[in-house]
C-alpha positions as CSV (number, residue, x, y, z in Angstrom):
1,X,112.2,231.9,96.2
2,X,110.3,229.6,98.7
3,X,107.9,226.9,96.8
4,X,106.1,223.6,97.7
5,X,108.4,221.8,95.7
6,X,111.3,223.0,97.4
7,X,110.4,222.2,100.7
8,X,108.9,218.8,99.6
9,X,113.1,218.2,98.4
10,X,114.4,219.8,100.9
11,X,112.6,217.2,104.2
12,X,112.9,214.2,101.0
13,X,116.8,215.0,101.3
14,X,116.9,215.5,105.0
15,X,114.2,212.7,105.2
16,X,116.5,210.6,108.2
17,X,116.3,213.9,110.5
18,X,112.7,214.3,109.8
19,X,111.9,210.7,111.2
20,X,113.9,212.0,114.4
21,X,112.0,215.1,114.8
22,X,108.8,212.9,114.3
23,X,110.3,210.8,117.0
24,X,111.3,212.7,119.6
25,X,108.1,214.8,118.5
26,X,105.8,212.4,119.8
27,X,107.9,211.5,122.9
28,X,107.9,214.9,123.7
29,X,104.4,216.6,122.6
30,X,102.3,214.5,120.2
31,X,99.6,215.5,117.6
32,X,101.9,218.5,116.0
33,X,104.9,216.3,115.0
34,X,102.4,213.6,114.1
35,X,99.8,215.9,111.9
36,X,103.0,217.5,110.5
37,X,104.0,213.9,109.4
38,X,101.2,213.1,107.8
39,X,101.2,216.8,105.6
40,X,104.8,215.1,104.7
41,X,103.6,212.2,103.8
42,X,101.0,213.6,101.6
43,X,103.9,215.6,99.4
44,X,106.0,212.5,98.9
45,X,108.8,213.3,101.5
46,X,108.9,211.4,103.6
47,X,107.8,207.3,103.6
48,X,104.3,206.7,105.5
49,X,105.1,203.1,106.3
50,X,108.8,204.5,108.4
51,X,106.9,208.0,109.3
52,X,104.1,205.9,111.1
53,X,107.0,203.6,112.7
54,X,108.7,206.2,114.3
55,X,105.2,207.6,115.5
56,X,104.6,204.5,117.6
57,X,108.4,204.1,118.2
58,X,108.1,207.3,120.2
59,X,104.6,207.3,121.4
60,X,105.4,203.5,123.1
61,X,108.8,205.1,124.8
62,X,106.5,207.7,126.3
63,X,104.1,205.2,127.2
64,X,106.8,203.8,129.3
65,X,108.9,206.8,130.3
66,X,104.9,208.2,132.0
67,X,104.3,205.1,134.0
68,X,107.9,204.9,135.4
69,X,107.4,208.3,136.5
70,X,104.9,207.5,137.9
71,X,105.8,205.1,140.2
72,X,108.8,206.8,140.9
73,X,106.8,209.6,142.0
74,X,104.6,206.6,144.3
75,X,107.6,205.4,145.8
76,X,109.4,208.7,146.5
77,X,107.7,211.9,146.4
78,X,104.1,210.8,146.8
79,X,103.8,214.4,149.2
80,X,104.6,216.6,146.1
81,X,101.8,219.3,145.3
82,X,102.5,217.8,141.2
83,X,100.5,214.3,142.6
84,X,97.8,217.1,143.8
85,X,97.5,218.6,140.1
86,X,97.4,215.3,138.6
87,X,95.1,213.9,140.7
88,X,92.6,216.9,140.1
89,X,93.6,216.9,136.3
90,X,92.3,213.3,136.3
91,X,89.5,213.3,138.3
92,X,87.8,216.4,135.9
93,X,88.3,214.4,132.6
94,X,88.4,210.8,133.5
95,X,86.0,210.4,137.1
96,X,85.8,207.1,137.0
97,X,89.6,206.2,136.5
98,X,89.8,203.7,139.2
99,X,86.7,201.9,138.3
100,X,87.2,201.3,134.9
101,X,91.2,201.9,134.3
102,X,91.8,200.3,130.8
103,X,88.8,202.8,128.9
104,X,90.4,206.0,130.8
105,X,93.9,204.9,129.5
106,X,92.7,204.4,126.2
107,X,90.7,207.1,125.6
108,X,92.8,210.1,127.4
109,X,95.5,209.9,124.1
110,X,92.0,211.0,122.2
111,X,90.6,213.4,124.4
112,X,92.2,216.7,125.3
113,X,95.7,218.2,124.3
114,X,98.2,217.3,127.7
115,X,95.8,214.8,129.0
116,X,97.1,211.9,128.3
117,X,100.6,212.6,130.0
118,X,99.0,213.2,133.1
119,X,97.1,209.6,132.7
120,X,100.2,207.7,131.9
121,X,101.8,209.1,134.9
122,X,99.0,208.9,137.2
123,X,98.7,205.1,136.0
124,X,102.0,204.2,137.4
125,X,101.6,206.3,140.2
126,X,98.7,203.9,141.3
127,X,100.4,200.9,140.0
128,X,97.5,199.8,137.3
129,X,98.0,196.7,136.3
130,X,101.1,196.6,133.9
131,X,99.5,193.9,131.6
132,X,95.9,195.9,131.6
133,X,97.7,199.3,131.1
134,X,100.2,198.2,127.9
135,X,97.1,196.8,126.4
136,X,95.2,199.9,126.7
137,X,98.4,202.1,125.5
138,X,98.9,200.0,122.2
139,X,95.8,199.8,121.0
140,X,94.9,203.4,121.3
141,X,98.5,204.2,120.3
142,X,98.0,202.5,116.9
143,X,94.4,203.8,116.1
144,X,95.7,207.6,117.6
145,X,98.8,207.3,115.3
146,X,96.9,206.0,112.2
147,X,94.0,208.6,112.6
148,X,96.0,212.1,113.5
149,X,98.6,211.1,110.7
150,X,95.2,210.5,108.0
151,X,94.7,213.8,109.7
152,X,97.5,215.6,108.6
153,X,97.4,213.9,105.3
154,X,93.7,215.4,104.7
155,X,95.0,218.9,105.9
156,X,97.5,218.7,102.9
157,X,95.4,217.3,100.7
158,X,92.9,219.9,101.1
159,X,95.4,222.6,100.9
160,X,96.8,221.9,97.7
161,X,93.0,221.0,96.5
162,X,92.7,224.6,97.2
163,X,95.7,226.3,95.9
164,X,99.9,225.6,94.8
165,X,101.1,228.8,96.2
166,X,103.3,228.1,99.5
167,X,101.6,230.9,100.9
168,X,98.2,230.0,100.6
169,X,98.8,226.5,101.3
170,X,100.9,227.3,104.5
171,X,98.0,229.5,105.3
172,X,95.5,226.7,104.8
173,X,97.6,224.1,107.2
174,X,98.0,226.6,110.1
175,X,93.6,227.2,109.7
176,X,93.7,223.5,110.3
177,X,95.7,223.7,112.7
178,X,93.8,226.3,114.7
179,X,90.5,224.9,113.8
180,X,92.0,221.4,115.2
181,X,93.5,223.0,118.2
182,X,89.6,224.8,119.3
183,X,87.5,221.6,119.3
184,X,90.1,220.2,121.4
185,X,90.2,223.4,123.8
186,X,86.3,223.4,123.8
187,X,86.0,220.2,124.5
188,X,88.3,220.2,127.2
189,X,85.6,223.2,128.6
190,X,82.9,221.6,128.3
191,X,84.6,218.8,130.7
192,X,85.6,221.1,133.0
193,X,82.5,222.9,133.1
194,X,80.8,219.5,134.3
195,X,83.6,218.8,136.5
196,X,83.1,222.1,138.4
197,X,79.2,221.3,138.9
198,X,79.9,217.7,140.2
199,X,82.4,216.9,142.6
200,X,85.2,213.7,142.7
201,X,82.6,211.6,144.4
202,X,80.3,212.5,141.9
203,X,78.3,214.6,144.5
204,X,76.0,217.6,143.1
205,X,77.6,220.7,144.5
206,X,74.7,223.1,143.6
């Protein structure tokens, strides 16, 4: 039969592959693999000091992989529709991107679920500054990956406060998860809401 305990031994044996899912976790998606490290982290599973490496091992390869994209896309298929959708992705959550670069970088990995790839991308697509945009990248990579791990690490914390059974407990962890998930969605709404009442050029369109 299923417990905590067994699952806390069975990622604590398997601990290697759990760093490589928490890897290629955040290359790939982000807060999931991360929150899900911090919930292991909490149990005893895995090692917070390795977990949080291979967070921001990941998160800087994607930093990277985005902005060569990016300017690949500049260089070679600036005509695709995708540059359309990015552009208009951007210009709804972060208007004043051009003008102020290094706080729209930063603050894109905080903001709305599938945001920040679109910003990394669209960065190298206009060439910001490599220096300025690394700068922006790490810092908010290192406070993102501290805080959504805490985050994960509360969400089992308060779990197990609540009860030991695996159902219950899983139970708690996905209400997290959706709870987490909403604010994110509403305030993406919100954002678009405004977006749709003022234009790119920060016009009034009613």
């Amino acid at each position: 039969m299923l417990s905590i305990r067994l699952i806390e031994h069975f990622v604590e044996t398997h601990a290697f592959y759990a760093y490589i899912f928490v890897f290629l976790g955040v290359l790939i998606e982000g807060e999931v693999a991360v929150i899900l490290a911090g919930i292991f982290a909490h149990l005893g599973s895995i090692n917070p000091f390795i977990g949080l490496f291979c967070i921001i091992l990941g998160g800087g390869l994607r930093s990277v992989l985005g902005y060569a994209v990016g300017d690949y896309l500049n260089r070679k298929h600036s005509h695709r529709p995708i540059l359309l959708k990015i552009e208009r992705k951007i210009s709804y959550f972060l208007p004043r991107f051009t003008e102020r670069p290094f706080w729209s970088i930063f603050v894109s990995r905080f903001f709305i679920l599938g945001l920040h790839w679109f910003t990394i991308v669209y960065s190298g697509y206009k060439s910001i500054n490599k220096k300025l945009y690394m700068k922006a990248e790490l810092s908010s990579l290192i406070i993102w990956s501290v805080g959504v791990m805490s985050l994960g690490y509360f969400f089992s914390l308060a779990a197990l406060s609540v009860s030991h059974d695996l159902r219950k407990f899983l139970g708690i962890i996905l209400l997290c998860f959706i709870g987490f998930f909403l604010i994110e969605k509403a305030i993406a709404l919100a954002i678009e809401i405004i977006g749709d009442i003022y234009d790119t050029e920060g016009n009034h369109k009613i």
